[in-house]
C-alpha positions in Angstrom: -41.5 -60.3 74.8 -39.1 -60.5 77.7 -37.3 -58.0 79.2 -33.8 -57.7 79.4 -30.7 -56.0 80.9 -27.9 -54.7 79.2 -24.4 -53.7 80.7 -23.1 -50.8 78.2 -20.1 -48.4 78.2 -21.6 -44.6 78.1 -20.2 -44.2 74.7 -22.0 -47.4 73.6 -24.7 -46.1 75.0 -24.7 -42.5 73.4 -23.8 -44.4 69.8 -27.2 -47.0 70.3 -29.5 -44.0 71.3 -28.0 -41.7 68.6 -28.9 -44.6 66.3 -32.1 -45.7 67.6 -33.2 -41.5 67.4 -32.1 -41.3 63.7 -34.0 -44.2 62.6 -37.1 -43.4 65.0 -37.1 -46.2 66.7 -36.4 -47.5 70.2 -33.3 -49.4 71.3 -35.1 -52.5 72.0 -36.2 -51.6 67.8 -32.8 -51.0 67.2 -31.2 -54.1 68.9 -33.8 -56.6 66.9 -33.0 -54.7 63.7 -29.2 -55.0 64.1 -29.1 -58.8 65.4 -31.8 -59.5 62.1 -29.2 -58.2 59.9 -26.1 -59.1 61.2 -26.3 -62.9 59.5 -26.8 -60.8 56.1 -23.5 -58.4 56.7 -21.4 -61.6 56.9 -19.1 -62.5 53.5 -18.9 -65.8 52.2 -16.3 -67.8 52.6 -15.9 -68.2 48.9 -17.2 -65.6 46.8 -15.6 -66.7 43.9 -16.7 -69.8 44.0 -20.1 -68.9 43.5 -19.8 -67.4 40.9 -18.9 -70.2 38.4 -21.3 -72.1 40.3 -23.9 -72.7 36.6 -20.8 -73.1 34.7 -18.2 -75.7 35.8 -17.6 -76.1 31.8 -16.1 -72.2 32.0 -13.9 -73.4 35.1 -12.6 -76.1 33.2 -12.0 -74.6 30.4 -9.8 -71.2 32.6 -8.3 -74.4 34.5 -7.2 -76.0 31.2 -5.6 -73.0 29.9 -4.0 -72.0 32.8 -2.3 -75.4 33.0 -1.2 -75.0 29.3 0.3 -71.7 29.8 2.4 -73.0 32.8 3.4 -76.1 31.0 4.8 -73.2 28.5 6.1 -70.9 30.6 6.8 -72.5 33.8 6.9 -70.0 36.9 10.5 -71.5 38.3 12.3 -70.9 35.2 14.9 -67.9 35.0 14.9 -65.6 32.0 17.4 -67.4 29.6 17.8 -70.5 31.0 16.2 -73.7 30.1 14.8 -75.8 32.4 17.2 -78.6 34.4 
């Protein structure tokens, strides 16, 4: 291990020790813990996506009938008029 040191505001401080005391741990503990799960706490980019990611024949298919209901009911057309 190598030893470090930090610059913190007092209220950082007090937060990371308040932290560290709940989970009974030290704040080097506590700093290793919260930089191991940081990568975890970030989203993906596409959740979505994902999702679908087995089943591209299910994203066709919502893809083909989304395309047929806006072939029928087109998004720029006005209530009573036909389209120009």
């Amino acid at each position: 291990m190598k030893n470090i040191e930090l610059q913190l505001d007092e209220k950082t401080l007090e937060k990371a020790q308040a932290l560290a005391k709940s989970r009974h741990c030290d704040l080097s503990e506590l700093i290793a813990y919260a930089i191991d799960q940081l990568p975890k706490a970030e989203p993906e980019k596409y959740p979505l996506l994902g999702l679908f990611a087995d089943d591209p024949e299910s994203v066709d298919e919502m893809l083909e009938e989304v395309m047929k209901d806006r072939a029928a009911h087109p998004l720029n057309q006005r209530f009573g008029k036909g389209i120009t």
